[in-house]
C-alpha positions as CSV (number, residue, x, y, z in Angstrom):
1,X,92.6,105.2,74.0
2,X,90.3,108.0,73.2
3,X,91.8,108.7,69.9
4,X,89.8,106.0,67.7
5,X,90.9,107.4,64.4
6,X,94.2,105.8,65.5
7,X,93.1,102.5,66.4
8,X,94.6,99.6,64.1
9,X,97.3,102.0,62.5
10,X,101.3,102.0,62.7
11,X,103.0,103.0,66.1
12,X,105.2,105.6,64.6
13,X,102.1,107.1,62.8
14,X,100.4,107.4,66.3
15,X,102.9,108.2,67.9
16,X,103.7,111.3,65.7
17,X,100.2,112.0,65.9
18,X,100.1,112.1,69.5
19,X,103.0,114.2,69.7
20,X,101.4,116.2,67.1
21,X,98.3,116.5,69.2
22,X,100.0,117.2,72.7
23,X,102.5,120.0,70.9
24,X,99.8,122.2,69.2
25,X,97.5,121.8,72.7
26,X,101.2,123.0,74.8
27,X,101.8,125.7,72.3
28,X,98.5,127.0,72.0
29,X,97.7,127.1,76.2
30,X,101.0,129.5,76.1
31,X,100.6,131.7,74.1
32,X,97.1,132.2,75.5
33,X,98.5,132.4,78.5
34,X,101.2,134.7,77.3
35,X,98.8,137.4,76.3
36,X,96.8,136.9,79.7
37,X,99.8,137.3,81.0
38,X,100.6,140.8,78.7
39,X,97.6,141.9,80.1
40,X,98.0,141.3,83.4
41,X,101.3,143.7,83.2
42,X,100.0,146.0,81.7
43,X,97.0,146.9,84.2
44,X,96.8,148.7,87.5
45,X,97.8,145.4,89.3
46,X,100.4,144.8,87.4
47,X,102.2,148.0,88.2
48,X,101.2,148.1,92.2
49,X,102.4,144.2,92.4
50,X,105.3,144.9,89.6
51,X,109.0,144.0,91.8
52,X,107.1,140.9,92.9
53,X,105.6,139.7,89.2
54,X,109.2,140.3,87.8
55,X,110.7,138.0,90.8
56,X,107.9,135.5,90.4
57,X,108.8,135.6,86.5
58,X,112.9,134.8,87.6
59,X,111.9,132.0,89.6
60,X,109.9,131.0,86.5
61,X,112.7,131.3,84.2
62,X,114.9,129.7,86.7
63,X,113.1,126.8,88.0
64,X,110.0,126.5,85.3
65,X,111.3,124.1,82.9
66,X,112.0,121.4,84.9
67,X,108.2,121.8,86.0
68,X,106.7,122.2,82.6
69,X,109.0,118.6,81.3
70,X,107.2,116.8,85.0
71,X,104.0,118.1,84.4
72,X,103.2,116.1,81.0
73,X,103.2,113.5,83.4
74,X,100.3,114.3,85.4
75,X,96.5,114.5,85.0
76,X,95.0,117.9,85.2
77,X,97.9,120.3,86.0
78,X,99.6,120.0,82.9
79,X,97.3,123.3,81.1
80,X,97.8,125.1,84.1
81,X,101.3,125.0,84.4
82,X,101.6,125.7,80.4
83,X,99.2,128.4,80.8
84,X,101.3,129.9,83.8
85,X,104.5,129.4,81.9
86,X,102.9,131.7,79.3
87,X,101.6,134.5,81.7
88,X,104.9,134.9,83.5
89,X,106.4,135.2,80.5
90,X,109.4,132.5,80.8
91,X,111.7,132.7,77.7
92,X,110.6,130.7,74.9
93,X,112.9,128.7,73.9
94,X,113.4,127.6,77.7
95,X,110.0,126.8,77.2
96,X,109.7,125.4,74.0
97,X,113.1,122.8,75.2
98,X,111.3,121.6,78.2
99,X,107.7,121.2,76.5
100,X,109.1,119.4,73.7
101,X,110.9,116.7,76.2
102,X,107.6,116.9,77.9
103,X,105.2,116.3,74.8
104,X,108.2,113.4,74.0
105,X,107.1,111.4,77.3
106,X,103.4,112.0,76.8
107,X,103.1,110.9,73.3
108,X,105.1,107.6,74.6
109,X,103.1,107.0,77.7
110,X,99.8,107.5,75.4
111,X,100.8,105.4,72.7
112,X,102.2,102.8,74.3
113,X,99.4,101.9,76.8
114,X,100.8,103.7,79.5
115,X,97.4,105.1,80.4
116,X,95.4,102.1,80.4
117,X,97.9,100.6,83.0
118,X,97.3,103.0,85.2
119,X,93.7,103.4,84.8
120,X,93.9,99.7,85.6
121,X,96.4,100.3,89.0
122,X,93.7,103.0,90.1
123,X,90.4,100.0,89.7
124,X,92.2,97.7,91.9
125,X,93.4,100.8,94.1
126,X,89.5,101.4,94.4
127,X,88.9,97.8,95.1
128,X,91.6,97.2,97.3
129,X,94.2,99.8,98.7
130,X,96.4,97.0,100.2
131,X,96.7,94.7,96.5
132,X,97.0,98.2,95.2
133,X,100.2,98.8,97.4
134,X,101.5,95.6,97.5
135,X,101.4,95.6,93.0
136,X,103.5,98.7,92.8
137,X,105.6,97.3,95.4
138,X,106.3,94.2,93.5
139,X,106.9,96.2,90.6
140,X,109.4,98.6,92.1
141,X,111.1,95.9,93.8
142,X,111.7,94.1,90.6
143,X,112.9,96.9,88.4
144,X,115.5,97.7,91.6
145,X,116.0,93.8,91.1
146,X,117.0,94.2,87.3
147,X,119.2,96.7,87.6
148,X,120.9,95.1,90.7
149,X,121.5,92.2,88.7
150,X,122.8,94.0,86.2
151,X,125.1,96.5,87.7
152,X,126.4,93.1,89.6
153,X,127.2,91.2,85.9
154,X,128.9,94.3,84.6
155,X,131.1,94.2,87.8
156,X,132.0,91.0,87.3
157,X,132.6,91.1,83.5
158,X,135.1,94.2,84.6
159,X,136.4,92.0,87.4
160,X,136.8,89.3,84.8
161,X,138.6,91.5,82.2
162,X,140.8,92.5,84.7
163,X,141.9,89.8,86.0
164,X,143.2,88.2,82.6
165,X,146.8,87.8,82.8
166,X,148.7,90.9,82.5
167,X,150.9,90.0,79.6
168,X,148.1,88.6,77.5
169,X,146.5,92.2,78.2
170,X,149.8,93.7,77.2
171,X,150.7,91.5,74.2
172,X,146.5,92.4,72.5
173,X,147.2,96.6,73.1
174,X,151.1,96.9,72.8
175,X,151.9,98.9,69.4
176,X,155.4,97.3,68.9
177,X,153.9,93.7,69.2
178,X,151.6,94.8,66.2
179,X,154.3,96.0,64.4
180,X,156.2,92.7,64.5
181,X,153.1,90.8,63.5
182,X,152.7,92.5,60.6
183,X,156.4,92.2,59.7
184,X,156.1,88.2,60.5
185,X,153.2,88.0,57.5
């Protein structure tokens, strides 16, 4: 991790740190790019360009935040997409919604190791492409095996439940039952 100052403490405290970190770095690329972005309107190519910047800043506001959440999940296009956010000017607290979810996953992946598995996935991607391959394989086929098992012991649970006799079911939810139950104590 190349925070040391946070080696040896509490999770939550870096954690919040991280977040900390990740949310003044987010805020601060857009509102720099917001006043590029000011500028840019304001000058000649602004104006000669102007029904196309305001479309590109719809499709911003439309379709950005999704983008902006995603990119905290990525190496190197994360500033640029806060920065571009910024200089097409999509609404704040669009922005602010999806950067905060974003900053959310960052600060998780960050203080929970996240990075160091991958930086370990991308040394034996370097040594070998195929062991590489076959490891995210295995782990993909595993988390697909989880949930399979799970969805498949929930369904039998419900089949289970279901299949109780119908009076017992009847007798444990009917109101007039517990009624006369209470009468007989």
């Amino acid at each position: 991790m190349p925070y040391e100052f946070l080696e040896g403490r509490p999770f939550w405290v870096v954690y919040l740190s991280l977040l900390g970190i990740v949310f003044a770095r987010a805020q601060a690329t857009y509102w720099l790019g917001r006043g590029l972005g000011a500028g840019v309107h304001r000058s000649r190519l602004g104006q000669r360009i102007g029904p196309r910047l305001e479309h590109a800043e719809n499709l911003i506001n439309r379709y950005g935040p999704p983008a902006v959440t995603l990119s905290f999940l990525t190496i190197g296009i994360q500033t640029a997409v806060n920065l571009t956010s910024g200089a097409m000017r999509m609404r704040f607290v669009r922005y602010l919604i999806a950067m905060f979810v974003g900053c959310l996953a960052w600060a998780a992946i960050y203080s929970l190791g996240g990075m160091a598995v991958l930086a370990a996935w991308w040394g034996l991607f370097l040594h070998s492409p195929w062991a590489a391959t076959a490891a995210a394989a295995a782990v993909i086929a595993a988390v697909v095996g989880v949930k399979t098992w799970r969805k498949r012991r929930s369904a039998a649970a419900l089949k289970e439940a279901l299949a109780a006799p119908v009076a017992d079911r009847k007798r444990a939810t009917s109101p007039t039952l517990a009624v006369d139950r209470e009468a007989d104590v």
